[in-house]
C-alpha positions as CSV (number, residue, x, y, z in Angstrom):
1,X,-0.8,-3.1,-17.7
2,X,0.4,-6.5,-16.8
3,X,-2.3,-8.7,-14.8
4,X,-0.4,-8.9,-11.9
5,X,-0.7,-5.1,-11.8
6,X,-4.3,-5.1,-12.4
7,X,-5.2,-7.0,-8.6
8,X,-3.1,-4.4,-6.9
9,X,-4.6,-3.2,-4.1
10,X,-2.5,-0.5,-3.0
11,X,-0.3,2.2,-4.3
12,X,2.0,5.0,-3.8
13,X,1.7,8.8,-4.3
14,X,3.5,11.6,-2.9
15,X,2.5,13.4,-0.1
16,X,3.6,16.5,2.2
17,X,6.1,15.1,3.5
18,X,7.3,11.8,1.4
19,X,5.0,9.2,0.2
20,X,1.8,7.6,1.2
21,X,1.0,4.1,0.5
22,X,-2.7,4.2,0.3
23,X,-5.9,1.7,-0.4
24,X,-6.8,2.5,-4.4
25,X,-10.6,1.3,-3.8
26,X,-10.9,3.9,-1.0
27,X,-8.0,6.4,-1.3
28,X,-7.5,5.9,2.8
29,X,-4.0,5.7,3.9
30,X,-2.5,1.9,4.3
31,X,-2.6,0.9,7.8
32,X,0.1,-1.5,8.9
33,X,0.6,-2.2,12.7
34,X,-1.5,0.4,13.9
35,X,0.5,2.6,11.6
36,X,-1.0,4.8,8.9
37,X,2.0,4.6,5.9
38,X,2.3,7.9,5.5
39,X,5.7,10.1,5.2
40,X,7.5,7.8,4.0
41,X,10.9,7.4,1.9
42,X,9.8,6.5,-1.7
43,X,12.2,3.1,-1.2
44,X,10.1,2.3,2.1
45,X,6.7,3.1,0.6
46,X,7.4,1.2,-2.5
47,X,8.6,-1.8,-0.6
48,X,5.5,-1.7,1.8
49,X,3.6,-1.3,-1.1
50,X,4.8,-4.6,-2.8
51,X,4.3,-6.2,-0.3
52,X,1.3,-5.7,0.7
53,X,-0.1,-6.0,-2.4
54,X,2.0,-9.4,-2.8
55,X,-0.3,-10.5,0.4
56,X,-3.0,-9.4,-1.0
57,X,-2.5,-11.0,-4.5
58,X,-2.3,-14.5,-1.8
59,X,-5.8,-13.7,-0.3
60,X,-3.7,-12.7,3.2
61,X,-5.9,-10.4,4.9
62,X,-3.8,-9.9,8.2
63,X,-2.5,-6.7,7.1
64,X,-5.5,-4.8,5.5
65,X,-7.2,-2.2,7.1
66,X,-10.1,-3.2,8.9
């Protein structure tokens, strides 16, 4: 696993209706906006994915959940 991958702090996985980007320490849904990232197109969720973890990688906190 590259090291880049190993500070990710979200990821993707399929759900009932698309794909949910969701919080690997907690498993919760990805909250962006107000908005749990849920149903989504595997190209949306796996560009909301990258970038939140790109944010995250930069210590930018203003779009984690709570």
């Amino acid at each position: 696993m590259p090291d880049e991958r190993k500070k990710d702090r979200y990821a993707l996985r399929p759900d009932g209706k698309g794909f949910t980007v969701y919080v690997i320490w907690t498993s919760e849904p990805a909250i962006v906006g107000g908005a749990p990232q849920t149903g989504l197109s595997e190209e949306d969720a796996r560009h909301i994915m990258g970038l939140l973890n790109d944010q995250a990688r930069r210590g930018d906190s203003s779009m984690r959940k709570g």
